[in-house]
C-alpha positions in Angstrom: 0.7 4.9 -19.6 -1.0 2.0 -18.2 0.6 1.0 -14.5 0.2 -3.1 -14.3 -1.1 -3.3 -10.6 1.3 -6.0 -8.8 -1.6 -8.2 -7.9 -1.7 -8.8 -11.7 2.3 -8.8 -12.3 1.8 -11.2 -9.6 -0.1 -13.5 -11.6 1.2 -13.1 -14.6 4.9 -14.0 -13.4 3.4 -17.1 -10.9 1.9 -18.6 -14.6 5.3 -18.3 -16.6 7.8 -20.0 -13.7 5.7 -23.0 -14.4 6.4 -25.7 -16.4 4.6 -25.3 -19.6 3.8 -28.8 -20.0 3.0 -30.0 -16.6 2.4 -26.7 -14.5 1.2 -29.4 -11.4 5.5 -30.1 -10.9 6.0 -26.1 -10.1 8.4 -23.8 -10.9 11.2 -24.2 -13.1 14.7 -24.4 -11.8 16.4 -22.0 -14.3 14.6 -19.7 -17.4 17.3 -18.6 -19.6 15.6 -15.4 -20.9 12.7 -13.5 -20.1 11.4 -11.3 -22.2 8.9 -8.0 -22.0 7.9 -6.3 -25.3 6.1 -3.0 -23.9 7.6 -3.2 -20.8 7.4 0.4 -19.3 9.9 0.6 -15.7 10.3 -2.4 -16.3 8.2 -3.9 -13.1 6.8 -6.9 -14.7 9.9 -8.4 -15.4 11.5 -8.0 -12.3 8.6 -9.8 -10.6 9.5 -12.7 -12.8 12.9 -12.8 -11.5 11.7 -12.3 -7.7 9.3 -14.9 -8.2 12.0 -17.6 -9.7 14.3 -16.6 -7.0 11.8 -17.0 -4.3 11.0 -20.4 -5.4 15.0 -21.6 -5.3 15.2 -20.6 -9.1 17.0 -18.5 -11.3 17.0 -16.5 -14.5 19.9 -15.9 -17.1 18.8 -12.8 -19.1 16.5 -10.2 -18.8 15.3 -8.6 -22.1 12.8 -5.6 -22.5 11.2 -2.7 -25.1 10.4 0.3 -24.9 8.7 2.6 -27.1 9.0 5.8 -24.6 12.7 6.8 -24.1 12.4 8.2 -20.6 10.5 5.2 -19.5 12.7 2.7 -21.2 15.9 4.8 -19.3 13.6 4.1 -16.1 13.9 0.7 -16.6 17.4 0.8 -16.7 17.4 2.0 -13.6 15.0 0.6 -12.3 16.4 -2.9 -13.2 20.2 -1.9 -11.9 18.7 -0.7 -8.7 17.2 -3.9 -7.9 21.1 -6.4 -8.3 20.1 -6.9 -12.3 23.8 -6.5 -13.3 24.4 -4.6 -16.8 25.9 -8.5 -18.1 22.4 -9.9 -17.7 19.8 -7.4 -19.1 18.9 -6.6 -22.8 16.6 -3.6 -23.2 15.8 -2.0 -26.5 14.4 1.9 -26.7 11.7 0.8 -30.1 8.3 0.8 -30.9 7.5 -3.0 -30.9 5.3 -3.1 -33.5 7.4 -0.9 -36.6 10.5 -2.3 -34.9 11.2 -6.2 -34.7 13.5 -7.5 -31.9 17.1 -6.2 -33.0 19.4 -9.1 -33.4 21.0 -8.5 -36.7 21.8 -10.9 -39.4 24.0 -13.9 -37.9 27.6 -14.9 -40.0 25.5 -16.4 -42.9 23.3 -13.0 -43.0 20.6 -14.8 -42.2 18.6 -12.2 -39.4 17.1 -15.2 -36.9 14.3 -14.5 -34.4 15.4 -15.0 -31.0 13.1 -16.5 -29.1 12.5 -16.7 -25.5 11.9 -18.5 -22.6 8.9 -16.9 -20.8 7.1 -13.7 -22.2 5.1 -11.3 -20.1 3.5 -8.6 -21.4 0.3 -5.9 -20.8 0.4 -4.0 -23.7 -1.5 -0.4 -24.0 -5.1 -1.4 -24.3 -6.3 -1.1 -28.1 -3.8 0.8 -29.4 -3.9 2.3 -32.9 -1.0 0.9 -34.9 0.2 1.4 -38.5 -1.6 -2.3 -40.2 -0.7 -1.4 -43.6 -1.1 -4.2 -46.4 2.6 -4.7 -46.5 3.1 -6.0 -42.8 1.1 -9.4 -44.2 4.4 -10.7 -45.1 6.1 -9.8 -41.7 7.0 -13.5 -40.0 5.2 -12.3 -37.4 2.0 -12.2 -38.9 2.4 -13.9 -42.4 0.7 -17.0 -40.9 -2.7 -15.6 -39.8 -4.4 -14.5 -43.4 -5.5 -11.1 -41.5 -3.9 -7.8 -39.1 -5.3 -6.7 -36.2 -7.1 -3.5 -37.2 -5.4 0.0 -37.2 -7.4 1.0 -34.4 -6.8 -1.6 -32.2 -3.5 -3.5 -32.2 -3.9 -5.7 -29.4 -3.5 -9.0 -31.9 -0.8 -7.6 -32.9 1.2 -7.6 -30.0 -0.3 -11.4 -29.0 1.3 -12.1 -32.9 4.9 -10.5 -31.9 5.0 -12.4 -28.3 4.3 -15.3 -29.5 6.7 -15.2 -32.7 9.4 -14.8 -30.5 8.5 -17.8 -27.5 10.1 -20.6 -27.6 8.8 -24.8 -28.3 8.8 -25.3 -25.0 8.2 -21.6 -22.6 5.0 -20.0 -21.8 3.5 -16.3 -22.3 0.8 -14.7 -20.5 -0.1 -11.0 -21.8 -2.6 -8.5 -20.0 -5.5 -7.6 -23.0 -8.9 -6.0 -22.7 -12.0 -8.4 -22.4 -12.7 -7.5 -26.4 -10.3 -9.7 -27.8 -12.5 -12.9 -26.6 -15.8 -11.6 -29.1 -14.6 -9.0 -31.4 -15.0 -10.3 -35.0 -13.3 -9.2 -38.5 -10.3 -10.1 -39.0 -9.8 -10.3 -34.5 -12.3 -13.2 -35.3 -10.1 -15.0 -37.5 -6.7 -14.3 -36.0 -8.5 -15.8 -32.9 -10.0 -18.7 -35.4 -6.0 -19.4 -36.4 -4.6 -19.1 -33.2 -7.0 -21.7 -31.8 -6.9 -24.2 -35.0 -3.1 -24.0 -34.4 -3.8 -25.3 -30.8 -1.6 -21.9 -28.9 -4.4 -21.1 -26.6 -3.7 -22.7 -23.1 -5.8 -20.8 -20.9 -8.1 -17.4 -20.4 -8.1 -16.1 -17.3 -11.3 -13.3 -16.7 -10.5 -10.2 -14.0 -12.3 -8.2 -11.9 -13.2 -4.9 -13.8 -11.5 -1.6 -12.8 -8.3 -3.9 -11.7 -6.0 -0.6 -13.1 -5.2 3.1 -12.9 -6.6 5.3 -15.7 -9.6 2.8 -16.9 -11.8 0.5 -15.2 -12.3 -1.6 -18.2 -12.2 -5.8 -17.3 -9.5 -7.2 -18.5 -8.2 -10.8 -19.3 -4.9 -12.8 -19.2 -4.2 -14.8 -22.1 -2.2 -18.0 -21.5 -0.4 -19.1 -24.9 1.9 -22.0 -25.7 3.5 -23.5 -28.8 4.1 -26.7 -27.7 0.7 -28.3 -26.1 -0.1 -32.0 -25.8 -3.9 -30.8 -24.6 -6.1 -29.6 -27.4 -8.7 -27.8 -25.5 -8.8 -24.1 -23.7 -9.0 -24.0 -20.0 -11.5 -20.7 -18.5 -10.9 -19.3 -15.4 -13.4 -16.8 -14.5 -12.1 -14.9 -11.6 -13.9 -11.9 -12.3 -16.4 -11.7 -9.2 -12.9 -12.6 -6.6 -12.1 -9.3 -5.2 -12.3 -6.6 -2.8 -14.0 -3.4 -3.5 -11.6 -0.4 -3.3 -12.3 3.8 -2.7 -10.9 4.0 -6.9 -9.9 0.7 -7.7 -10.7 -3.0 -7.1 -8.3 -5.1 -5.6 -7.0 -9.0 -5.3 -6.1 -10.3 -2.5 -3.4 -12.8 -2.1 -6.4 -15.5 -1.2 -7.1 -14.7 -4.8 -4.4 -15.0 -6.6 -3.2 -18.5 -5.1 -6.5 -19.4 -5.9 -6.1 -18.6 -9.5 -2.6 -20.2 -9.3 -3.8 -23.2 -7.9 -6.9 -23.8 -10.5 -4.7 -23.1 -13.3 
């Protein structure tokens, strides 16, 4: 399982307290819901909530999935050991991808995405996943013409976050470097999501950033609601501090990131 290091979480959860439209006014005073598709122990999105709270803010509802069950009961924990009261967390033991978010058909029957807020997200890295012909009608993906392919779903989950974000929140999702060049139908899901102005930003890491692969990674930036038309490109890939195993960012680095975005 991949570990998101907490220089990362850091960033990740600096970039969604921000206003979506004008990120230069600073963090929001309240996010209603948070969400984390693949969200392990559930670390990421208590960094959300530490961030917020640092800053004078607040958040209403926590919501997470989890694919592996004793991971998604560590989250539980995890989140109750850290003052998130039973009331204001969602969590969801589900394989994301087979599995939409679970809210049942409202009193007309009609079965409503919910949508959140502020996603976060760092999925497993090219993942195989079940793309059969039939998932082109999903809502998730119905839009794009094309599915990520079987042996690597990282699209898909980009598709699935940003079904479910609202007009006016932000998501920023951990994916490997691949996602920027790889062409087929990547190409034109990328082609889509850029014609469809949901883009905001690309932010380029160091390599070897995480346990278990040294791979360089990027953070995507997407938004639904965007007044600017063009992508912004952060490449903070040569910004760290060489480590025995792993590479590291310091906290020069990640304000720095912060600051340009």
């Amino acid at each position: 399982e991949f570990y998101t290091p907490q220089q990362v979480s850091s960033i990740l959860s600096k970039i969604v307290i921000l206003d979506s439209q004008d990120p230069k006014t600073g963090p929001k005073k309240k996010i209603k819901q948070v969400m984390d598709f693949t969200c392990g122990s559930g670390s990421l999105l208590l960094n959300v909530r530490n961030r917020l709270s640092d800053e004078g803010g607040s958040i209403g509802k926590i919501f997470g999935q989890e694919k592996n069950i004793t991971t998604y009961n560590l989250a539980r924990m995890n989140l109750m050991m850290h003052d998130v009261s039973y009331n204001n967390m969602t969590l969801s033991n589900a394989n994301t991808l087979e599995n939409d978010w679970p809210d049942g058909p409202d009193s007309k029957g009609i079965d409503r995405p919910r949508s959140f807020d502020a996603v976060v997200a760092n999925p497993p890295y090219s993942a195989k996943w079940d793309n059969r012909e039939s998932k082109l009608k999903d809502a998730r993906f119905s839009e794009y013409g094309k599915l990520a392919p079987a042996s690597k779903a990282d699209y898909a989950f980009v598709l699935h976050s940003l079904y479910h974000l609202n007009e006016n929140g932000t998501m920023a999702i951990v994916l490997p470097h691949g996602v920027l060049f790889r062409g087929a139908a990547e190409g034109k899901i990328r082609q889509t999501l850029i014609e469809k102005n949901r883009i905001d930003t690309v932010i380029g890491l160091p390599a070897n950033l995480f346990f278990g692969t040294s791979i360089p990674t990027i953070i995507l930036v997407l938004k639904k609601n965007r007044s600017a038309k063009d992508i912004f490109f952060i490449d903070a890939s040569r910004d760290f501090i060489k480590g025995k195993n792993q590479n590291n960012l310091s906290e020069e680095a990640i304000a720095k990131i912060i600051q340009t975005y």
